[in-house]
PDB file of N, CA, C and O in Angstrom:
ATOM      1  N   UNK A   1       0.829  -1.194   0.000  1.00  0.00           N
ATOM      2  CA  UNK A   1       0.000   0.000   0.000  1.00  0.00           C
ATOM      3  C   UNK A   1       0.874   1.258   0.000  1.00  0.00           C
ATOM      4  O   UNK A   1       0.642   2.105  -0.863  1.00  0.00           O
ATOM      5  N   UNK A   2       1.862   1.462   0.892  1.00  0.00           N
ATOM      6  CA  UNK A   2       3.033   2.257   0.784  1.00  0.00           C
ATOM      7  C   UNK A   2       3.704   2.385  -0.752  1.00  0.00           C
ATOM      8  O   UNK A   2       3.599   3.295  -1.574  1.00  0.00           O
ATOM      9  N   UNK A   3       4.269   1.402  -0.799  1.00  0.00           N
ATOM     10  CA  UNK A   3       4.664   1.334  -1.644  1.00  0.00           C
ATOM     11  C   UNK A   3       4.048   2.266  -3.008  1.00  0.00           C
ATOM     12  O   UNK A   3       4.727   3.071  -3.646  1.00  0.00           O
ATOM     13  N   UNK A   4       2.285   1.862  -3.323  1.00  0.00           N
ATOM     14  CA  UNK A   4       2.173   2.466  -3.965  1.00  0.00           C
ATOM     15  C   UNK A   4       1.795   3.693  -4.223  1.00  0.00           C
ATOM     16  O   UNK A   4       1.581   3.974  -5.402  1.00  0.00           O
ATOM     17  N   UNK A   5       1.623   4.701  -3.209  1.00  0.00           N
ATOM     18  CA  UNK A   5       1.328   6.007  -2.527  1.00  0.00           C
ATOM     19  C   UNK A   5       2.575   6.309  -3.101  1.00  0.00           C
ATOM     20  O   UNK A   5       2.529   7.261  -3.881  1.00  0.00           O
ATOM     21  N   UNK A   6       4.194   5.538  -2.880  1.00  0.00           N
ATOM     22  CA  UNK A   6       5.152   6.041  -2.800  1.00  0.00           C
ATOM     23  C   UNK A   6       5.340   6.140  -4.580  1.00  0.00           C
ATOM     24  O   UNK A   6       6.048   7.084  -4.929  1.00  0.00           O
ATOM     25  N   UNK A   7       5.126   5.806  -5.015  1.00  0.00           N
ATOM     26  CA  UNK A   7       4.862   5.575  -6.671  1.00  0.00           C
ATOM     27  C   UNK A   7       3.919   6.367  -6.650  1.00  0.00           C
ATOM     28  O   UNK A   7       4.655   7.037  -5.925  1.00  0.00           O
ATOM     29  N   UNK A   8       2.683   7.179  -6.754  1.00  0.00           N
ATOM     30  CA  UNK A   8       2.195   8.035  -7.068  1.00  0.00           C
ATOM     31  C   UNK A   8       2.602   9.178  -6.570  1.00  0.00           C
ATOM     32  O   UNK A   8       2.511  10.090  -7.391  1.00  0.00           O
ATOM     33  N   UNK A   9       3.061   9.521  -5.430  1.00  0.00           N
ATOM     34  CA  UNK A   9       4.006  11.102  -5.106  1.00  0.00           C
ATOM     35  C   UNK A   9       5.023  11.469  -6.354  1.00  0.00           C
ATOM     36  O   UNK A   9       5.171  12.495  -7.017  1.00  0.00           O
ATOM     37  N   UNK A  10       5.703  10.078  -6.379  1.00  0.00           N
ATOM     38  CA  UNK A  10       6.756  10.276  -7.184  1.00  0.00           C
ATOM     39  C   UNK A  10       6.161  10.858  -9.020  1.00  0.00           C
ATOM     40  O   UNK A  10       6.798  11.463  -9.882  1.00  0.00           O
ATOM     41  N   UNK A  11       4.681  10.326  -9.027  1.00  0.00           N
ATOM     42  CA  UNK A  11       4.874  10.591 -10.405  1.00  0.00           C
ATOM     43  C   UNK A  11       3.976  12.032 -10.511  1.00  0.00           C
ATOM     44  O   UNK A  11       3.886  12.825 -11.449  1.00  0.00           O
ATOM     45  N   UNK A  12       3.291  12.043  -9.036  1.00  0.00           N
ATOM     46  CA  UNK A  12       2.524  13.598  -9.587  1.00  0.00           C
ATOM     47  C   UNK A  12       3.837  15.114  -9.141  1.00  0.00           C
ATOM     48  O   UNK A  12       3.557  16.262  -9.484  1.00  0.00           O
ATOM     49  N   UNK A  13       4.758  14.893  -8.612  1.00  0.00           N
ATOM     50  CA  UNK A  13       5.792  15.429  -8.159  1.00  0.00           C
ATOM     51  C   UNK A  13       6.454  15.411  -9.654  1.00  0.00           C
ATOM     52  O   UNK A  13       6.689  16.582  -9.955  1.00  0.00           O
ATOM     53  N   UNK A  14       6.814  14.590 -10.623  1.00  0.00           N
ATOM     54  CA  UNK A  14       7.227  14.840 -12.158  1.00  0.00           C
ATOM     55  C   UNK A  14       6.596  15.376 -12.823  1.00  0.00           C
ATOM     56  O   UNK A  14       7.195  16.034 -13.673  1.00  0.00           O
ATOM     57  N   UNK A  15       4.911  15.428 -12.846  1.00  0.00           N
ATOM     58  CA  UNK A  15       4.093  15.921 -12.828  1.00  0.00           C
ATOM     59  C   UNK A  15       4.040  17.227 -12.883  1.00  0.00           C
ATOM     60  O   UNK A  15       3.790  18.031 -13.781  1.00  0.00           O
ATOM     61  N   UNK A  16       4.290  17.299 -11.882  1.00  0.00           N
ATOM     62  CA  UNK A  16       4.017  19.121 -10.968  1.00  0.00           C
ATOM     63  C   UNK A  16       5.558  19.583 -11.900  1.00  0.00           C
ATOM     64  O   UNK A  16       5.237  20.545 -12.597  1.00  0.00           O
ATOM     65  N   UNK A  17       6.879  19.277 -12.109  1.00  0.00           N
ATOM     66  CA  UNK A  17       7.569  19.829 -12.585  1.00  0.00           C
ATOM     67  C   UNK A  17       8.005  19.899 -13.898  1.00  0.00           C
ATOM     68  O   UNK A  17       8.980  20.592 -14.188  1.00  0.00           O
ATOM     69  N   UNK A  18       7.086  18.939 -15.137  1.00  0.00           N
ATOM     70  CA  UNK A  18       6.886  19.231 -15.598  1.00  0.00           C
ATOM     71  C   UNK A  18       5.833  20.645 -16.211  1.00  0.00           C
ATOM     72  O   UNK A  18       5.906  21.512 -17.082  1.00  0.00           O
ATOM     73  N   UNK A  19       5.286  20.394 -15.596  1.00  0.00           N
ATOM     74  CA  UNK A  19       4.036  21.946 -15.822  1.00  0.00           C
ATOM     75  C   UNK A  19       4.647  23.370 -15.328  1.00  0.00           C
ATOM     76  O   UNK A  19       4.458  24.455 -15.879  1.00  0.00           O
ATOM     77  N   UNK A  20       5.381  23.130 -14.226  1.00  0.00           N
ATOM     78  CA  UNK A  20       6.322  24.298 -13.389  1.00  0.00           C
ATOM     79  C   UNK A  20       7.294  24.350 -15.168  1.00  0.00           C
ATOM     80  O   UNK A  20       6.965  25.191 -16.005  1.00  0.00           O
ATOM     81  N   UNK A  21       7.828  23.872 -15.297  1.00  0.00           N
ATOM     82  CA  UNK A  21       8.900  24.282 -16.387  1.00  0.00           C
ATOM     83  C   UNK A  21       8.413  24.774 -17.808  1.00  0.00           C
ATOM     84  O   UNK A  21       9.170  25.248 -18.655  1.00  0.00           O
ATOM     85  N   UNK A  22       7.263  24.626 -17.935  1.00  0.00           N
ATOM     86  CA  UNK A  22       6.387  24.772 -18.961  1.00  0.00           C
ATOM     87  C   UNK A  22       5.475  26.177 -18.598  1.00  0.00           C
ATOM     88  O   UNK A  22       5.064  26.861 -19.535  1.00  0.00           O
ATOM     89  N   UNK A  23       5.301  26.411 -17.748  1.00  0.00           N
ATOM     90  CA  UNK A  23       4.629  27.554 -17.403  1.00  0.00           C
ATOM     91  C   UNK A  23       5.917  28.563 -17.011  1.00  0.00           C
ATOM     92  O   UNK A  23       5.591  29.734 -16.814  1.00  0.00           O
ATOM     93  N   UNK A  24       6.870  28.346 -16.922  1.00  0.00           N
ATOM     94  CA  UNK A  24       8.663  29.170 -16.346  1.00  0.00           C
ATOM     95  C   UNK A  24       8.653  29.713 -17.871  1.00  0.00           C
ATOM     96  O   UNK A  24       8.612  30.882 -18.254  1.00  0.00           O
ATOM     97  N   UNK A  25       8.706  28.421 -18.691  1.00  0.00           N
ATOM     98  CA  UNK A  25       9.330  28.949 -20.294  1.00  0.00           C
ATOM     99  C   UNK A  25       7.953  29.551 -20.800  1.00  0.00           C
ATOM    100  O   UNK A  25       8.390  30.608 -21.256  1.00  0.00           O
ATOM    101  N   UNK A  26       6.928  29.587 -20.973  1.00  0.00           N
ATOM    102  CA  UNK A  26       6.314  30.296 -21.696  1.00  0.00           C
ATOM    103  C   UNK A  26       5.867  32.188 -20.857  1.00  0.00           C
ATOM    104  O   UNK A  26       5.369  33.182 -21.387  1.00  0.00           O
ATOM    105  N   UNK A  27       6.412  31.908 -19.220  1.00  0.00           N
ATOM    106  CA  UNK A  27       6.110  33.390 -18.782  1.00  0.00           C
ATOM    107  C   UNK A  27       7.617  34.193 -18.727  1.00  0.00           C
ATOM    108  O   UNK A  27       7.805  35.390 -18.510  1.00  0.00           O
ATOM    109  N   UNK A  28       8.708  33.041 -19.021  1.00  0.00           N
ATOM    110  CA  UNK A  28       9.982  33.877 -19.171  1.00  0.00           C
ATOM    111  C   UNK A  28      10.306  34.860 -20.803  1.00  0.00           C
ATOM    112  O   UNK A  28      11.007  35.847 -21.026  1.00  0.00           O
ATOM    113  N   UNK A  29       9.648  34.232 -21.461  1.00  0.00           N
ATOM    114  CA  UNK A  29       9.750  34.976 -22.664  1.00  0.00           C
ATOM    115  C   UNK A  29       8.732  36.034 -23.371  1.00  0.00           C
ATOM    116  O   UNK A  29       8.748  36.412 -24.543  1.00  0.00           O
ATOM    117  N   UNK A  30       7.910  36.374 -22.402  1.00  0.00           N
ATOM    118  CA  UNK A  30       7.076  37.233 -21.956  1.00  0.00           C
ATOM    119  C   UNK A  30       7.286  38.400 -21.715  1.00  0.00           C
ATOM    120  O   UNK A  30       6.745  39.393 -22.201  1.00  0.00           O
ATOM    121  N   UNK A  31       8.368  38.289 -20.680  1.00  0.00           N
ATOM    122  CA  UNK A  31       8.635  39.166 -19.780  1.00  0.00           C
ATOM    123  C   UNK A  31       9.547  40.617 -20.335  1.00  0.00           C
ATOM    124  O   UNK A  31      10.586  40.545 -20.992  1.00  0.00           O
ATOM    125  N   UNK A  32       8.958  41.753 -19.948  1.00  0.00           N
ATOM    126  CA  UNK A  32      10.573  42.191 -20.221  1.00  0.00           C
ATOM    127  C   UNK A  32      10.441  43.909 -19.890  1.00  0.00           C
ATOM    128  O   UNK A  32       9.763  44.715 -20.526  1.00  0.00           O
ATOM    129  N   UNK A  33      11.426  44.214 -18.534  1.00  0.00           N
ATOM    130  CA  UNK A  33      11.382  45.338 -18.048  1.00  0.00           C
ATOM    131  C   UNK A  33      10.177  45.331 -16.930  1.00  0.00           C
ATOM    132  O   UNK A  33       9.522  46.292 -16.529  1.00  0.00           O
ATOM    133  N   UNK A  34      10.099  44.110 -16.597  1.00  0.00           N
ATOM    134  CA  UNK A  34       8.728  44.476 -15.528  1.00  0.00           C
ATOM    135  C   UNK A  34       8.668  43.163 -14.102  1.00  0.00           C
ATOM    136  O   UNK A  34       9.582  42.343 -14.010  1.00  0.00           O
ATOM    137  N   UNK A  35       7.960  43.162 -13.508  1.00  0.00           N
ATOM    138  CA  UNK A  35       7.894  42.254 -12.735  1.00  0.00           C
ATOM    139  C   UNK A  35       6.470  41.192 -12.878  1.00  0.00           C
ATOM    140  O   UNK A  35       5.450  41.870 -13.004  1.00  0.00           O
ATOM    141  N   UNK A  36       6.216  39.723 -12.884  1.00  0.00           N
ATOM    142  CA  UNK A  36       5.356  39.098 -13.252  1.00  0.00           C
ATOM    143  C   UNK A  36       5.346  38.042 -12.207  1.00  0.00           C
ATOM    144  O   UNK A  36       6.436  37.752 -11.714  1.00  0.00           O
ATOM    145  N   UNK A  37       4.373  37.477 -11.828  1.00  0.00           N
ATOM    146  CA  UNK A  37       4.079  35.851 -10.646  1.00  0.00           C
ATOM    147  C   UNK A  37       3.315  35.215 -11.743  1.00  0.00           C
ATOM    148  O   UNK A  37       2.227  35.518 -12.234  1.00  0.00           O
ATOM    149  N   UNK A  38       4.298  34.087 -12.057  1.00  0.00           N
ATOM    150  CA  UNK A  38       3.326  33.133 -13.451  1.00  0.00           C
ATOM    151  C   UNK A  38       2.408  31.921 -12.334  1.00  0.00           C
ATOM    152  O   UNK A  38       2.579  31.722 -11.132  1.00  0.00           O
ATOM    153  N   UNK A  39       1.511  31.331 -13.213  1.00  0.00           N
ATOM    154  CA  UNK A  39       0.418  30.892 -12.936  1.00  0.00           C
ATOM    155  C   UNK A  39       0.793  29.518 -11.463  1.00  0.00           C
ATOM    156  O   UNK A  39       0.142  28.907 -10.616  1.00  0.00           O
ATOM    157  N   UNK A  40       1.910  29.601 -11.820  1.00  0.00           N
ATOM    158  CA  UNK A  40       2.250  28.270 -10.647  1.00  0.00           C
ATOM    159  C   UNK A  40       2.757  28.785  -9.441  1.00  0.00           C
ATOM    160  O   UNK A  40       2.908  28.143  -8.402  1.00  0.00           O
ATOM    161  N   UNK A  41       3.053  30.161  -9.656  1.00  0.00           N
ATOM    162  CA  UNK A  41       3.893  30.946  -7.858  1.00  0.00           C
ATOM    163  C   UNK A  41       5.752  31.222  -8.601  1.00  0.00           C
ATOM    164  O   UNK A  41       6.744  31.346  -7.884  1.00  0.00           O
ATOM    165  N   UNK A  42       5.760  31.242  -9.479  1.00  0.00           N
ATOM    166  CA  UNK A  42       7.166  31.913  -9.358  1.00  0.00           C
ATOM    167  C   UNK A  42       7.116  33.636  -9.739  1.00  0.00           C
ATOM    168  O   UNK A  42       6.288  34.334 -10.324  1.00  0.00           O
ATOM    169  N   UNK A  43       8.136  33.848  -9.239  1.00  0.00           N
ATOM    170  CA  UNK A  43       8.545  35.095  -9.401  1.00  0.00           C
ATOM    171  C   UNK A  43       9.133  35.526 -10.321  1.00  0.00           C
ATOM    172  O   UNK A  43       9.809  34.578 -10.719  1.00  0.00           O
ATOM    173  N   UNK A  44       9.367  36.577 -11.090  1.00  0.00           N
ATOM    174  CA  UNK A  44      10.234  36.561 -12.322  1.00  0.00           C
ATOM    175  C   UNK A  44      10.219  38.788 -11.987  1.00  0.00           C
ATOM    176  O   UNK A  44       9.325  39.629 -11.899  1.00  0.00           O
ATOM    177  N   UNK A  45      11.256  38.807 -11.940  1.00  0.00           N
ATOM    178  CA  UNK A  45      12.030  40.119 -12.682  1.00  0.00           C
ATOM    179  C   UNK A  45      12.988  40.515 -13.652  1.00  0.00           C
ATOM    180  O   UNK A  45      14.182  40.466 -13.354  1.00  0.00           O
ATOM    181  N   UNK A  46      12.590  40.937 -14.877  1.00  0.00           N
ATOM    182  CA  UNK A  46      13.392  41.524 -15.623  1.00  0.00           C
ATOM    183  C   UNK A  46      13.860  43.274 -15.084  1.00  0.00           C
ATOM    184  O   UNK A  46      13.276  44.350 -14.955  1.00  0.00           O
ATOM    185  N   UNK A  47      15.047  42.814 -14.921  1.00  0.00           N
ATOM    186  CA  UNK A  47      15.984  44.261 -15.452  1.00  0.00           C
ATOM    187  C   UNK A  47      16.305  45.092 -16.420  1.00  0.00           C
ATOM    188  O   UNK A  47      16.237  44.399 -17.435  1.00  0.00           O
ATOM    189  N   UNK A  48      16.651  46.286 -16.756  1.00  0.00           N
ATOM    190  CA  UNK A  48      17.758  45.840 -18.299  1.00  0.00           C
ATOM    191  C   UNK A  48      19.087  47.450 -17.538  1.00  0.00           C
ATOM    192  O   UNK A  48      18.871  48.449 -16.851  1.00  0.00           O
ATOM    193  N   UNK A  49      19.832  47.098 -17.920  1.00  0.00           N
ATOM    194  CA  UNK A  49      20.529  48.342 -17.670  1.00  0.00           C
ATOM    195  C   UNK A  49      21.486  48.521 -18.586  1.00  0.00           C
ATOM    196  O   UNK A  49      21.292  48.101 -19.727  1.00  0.00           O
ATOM    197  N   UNK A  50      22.851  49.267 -18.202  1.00  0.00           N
ATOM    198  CA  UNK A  50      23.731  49.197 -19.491  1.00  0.00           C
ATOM    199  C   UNK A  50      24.586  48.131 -19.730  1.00  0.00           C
ATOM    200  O   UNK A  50      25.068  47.846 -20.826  1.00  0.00           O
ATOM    201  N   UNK A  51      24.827  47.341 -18.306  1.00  0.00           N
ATOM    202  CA  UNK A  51      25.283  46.412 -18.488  1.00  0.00           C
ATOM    203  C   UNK A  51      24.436  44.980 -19.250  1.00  0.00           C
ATOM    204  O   UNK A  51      25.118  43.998 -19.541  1.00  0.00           O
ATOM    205  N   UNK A  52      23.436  44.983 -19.432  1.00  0.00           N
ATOM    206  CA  UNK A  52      22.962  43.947 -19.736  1.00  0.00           C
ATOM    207  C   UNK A  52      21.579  43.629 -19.154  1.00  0.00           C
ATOM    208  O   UNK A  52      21.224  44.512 -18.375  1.00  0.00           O
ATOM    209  N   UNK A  53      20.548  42.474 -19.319  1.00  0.00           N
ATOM    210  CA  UNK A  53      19.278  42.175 -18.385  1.00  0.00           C
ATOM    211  C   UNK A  53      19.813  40.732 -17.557  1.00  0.00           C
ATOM    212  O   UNK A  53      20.606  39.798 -17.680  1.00  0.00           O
ATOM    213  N   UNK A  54      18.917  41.204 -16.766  1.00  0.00           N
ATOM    214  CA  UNK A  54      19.489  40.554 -15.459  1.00  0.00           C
ATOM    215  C   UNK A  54      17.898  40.197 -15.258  1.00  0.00           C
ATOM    216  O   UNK A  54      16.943  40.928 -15.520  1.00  0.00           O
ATOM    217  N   UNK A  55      17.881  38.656 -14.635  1.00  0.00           N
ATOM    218  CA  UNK A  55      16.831  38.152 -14.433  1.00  0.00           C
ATOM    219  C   UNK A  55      16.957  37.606 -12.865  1.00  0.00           C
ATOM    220  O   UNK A  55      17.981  37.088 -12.422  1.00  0.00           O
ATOM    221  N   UNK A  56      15.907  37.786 -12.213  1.00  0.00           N
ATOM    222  CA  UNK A  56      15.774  37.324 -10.763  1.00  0.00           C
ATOM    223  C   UNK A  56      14.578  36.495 -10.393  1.00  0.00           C
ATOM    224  O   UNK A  56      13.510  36.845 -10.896  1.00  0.00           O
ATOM    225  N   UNK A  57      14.583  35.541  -9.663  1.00  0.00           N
ATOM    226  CA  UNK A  57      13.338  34.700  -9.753  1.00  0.00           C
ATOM    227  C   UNK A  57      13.350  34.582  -8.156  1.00  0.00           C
ATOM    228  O   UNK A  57      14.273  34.827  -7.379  1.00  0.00           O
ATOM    229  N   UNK A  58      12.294  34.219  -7.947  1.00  0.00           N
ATOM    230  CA  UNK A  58      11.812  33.527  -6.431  1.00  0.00           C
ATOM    231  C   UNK A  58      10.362  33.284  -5.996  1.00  0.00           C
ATOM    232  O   UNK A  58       9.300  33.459  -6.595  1.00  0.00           O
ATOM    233  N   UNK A  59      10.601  32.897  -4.960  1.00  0.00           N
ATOM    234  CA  UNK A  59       9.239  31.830  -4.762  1.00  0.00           C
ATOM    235  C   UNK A  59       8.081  32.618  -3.985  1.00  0.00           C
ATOM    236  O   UNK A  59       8.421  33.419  -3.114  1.00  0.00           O
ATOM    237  N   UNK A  60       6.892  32.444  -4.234  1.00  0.00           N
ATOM    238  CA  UNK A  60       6.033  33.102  -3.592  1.00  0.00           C
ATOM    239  C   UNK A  60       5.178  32.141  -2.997  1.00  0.00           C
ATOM    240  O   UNK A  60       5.230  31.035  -3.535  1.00  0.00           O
ATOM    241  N   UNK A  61       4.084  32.303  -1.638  1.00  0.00           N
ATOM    242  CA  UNK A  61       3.619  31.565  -1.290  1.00  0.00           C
ATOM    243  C   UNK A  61       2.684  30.300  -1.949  1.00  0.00           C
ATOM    244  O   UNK A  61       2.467  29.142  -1.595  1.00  0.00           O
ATOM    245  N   UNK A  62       2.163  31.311  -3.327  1.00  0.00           N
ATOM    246  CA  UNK A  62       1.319  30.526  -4.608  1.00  0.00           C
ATOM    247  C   UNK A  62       1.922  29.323  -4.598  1.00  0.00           C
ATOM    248  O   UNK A  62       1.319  28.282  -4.338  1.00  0.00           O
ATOM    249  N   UNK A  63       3.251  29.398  -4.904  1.00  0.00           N
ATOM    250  CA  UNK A  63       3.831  28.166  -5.332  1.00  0.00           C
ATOM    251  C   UNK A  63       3.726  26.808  -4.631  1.00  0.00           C
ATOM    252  O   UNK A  63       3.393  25.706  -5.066  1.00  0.00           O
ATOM    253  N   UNK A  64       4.198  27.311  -3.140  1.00  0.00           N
ATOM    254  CA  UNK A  64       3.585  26.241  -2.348  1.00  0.00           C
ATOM    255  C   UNK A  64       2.301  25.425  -2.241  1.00  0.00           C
ATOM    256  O   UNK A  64       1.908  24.260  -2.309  1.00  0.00           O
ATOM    257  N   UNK A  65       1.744  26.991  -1.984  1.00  0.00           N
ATOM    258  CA  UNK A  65      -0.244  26.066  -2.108  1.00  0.00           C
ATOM    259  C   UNK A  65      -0.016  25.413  -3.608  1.00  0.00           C
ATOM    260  O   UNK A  65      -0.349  24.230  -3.540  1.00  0.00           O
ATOM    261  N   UNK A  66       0.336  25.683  -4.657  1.00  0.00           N
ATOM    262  CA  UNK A  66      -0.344  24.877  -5.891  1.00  0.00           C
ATOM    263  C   UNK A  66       0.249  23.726  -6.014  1.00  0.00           C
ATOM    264  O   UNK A  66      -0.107  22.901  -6.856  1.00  0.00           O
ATOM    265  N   UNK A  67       1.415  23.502  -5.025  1.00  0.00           N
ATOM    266  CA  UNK A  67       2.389  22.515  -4.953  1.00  0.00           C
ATOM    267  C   UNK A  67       1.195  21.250  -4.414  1.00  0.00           C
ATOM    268  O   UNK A  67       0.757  20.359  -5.142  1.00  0.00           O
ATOM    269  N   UNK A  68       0.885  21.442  -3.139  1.00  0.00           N
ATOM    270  CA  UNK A  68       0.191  20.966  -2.405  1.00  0.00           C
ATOM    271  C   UNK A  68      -1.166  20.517  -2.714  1.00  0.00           C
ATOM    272  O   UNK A  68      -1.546  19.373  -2.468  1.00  0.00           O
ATOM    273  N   UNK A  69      -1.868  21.383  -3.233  1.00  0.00           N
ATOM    274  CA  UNK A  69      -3.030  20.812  -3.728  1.00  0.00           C
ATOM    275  C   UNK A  69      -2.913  19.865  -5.061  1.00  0.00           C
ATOM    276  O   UNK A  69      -3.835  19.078  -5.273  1.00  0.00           O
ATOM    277  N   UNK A  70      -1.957  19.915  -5.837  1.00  0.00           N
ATOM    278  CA  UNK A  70      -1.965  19.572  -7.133  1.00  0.00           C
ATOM    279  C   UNK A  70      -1.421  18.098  -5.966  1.00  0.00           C
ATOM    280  O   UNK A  70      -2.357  17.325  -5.761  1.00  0.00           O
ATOM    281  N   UNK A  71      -0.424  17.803  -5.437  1.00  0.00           N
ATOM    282  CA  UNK A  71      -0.392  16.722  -4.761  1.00  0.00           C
ATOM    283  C   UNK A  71      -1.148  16.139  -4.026  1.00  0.00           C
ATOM    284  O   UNK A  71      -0.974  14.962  -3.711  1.00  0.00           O
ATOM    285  N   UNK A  72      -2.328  17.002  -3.536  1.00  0.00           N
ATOM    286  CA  UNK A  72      -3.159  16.012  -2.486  1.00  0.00           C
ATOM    287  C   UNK A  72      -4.304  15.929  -3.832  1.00  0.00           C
ATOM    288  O   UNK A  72      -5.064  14.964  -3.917  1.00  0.00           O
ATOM    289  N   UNK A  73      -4.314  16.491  -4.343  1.00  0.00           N
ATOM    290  CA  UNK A  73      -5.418  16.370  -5.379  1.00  0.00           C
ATOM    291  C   UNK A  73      -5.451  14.886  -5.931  1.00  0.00           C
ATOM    292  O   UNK A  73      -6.399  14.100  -5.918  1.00  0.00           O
ATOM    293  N   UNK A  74      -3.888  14.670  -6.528  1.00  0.00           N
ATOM    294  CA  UNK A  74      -3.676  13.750  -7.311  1.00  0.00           C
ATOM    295  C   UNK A  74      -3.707  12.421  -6.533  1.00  0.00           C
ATOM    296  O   UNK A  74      -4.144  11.411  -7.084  1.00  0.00           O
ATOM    297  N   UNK A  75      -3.149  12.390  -4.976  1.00  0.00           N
ATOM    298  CA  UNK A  75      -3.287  11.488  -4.196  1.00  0.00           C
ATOM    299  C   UNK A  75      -4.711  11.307  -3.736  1.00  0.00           C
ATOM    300  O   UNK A  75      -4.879  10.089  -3.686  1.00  0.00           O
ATOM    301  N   UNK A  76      -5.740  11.880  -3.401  1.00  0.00           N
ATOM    302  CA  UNK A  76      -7.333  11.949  -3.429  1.00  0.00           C
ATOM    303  C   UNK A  76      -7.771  11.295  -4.385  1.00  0.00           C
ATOM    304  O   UNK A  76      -8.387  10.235  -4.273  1.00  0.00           O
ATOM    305  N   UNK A  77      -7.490  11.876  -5.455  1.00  0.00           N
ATOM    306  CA  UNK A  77      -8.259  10.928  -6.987  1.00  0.00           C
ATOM    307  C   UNK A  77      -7.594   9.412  -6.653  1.00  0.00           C
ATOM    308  O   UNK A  77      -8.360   8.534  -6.255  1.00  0.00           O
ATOM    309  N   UNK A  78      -6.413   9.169  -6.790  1.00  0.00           N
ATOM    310  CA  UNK A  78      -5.956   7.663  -6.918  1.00  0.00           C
ATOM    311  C   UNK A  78      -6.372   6.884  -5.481  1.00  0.00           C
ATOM    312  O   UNK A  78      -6.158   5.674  -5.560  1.00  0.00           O
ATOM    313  N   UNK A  79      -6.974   7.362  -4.064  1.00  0.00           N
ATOM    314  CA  UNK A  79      -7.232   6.684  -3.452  1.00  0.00           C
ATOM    315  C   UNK A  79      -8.410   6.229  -3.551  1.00  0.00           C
ATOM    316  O   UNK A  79      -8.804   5.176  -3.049  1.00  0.00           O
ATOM    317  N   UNK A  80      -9.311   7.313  -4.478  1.00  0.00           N
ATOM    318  CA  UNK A  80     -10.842   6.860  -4.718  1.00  0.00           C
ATOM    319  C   UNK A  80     -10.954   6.066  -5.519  1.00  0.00           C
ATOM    320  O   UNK A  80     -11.612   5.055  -5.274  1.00  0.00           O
ATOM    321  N   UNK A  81     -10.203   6.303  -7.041  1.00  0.00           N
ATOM    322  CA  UNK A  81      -9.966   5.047  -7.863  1.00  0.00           C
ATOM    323  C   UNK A  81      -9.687   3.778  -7.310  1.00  0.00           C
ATOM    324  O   UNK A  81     -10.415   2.805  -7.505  1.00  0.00           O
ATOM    325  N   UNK A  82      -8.649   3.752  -6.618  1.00  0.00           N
ATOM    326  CA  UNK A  82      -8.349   2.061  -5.946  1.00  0.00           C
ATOM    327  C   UNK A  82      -9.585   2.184  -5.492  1.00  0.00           C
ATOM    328  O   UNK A  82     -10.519   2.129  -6.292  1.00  0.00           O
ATOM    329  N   UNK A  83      -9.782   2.348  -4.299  1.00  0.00           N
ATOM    330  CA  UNK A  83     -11.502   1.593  -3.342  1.00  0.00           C
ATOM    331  C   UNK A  83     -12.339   1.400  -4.513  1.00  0.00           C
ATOM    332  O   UNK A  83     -12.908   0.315  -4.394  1.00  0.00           O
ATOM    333  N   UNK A  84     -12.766   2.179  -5.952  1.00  0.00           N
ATOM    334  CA  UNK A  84     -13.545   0.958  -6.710  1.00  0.00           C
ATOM    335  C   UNK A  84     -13.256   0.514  -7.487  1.00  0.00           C
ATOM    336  O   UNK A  84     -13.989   0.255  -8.441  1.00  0.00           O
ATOM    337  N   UNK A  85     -11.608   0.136  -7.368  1.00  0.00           N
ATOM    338  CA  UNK A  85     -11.088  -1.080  -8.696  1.00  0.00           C
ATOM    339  C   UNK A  85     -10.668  -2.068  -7.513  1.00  0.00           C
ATOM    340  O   UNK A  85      -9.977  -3.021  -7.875  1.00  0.00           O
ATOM    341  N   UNK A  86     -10.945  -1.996  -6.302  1.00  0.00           N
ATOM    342  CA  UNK A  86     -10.717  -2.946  -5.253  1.00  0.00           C
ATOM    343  C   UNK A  86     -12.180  -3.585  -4.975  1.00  0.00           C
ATOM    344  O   UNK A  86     -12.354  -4.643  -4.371  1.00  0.00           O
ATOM    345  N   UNK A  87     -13.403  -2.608  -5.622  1.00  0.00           N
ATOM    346  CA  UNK A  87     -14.813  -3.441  -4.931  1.00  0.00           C
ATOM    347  C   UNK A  87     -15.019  -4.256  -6.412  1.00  0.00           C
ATOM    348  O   UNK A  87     -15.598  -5.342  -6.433  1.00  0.00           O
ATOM    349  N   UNK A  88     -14.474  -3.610  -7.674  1.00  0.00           N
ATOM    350  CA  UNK A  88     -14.898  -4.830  -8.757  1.00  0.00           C
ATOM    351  C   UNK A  88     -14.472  -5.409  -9.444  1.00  0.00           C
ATOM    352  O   UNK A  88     -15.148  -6.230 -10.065  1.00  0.00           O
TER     353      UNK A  88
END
């Protein structure tokens, strides 16, 4: 039973970072001269000065909660699925 809990963290956690990297690249090239929080909780600042643009990222609380729900979400659905591929 562990075991397979431990196999579904693992795959909604690849999951979750796939979509995190996919939502990074389509709000990083977006961006420019401003400050933005893309849809999953990151942070993103563009700079530009004479030296060059300078990019700064960090985490906002979003990120966490969507972390979390997208994990209990995914663990919720697969425990309801088993109980009725276990009653038939």
């Amino acid at each position: 039973m562990i075991q397979k809990y431990s196999k579904q963290f693992c795959y909604v956690n690849l999951f979750w970072v796939i979509i995190f990297l996919i939502d990074y690249g389509i709000e990083l090239f977006q961006v420019s001269n401003s400050e933005r929080i893309t849809m999953m909780g990151l942070f993103i600042k563009n700079t530009e000065n004479d030296n060059g643009i300078y990019t700064i990222f960090g985490m906002t609380p979003k990120l966490f909660m969507v972390y979390f729900i997208i994990v209990l979400g995914w663990l919720m659905i697969y425990a309801i699925f088993e109980k009725i591929w276990r009653k038939s």
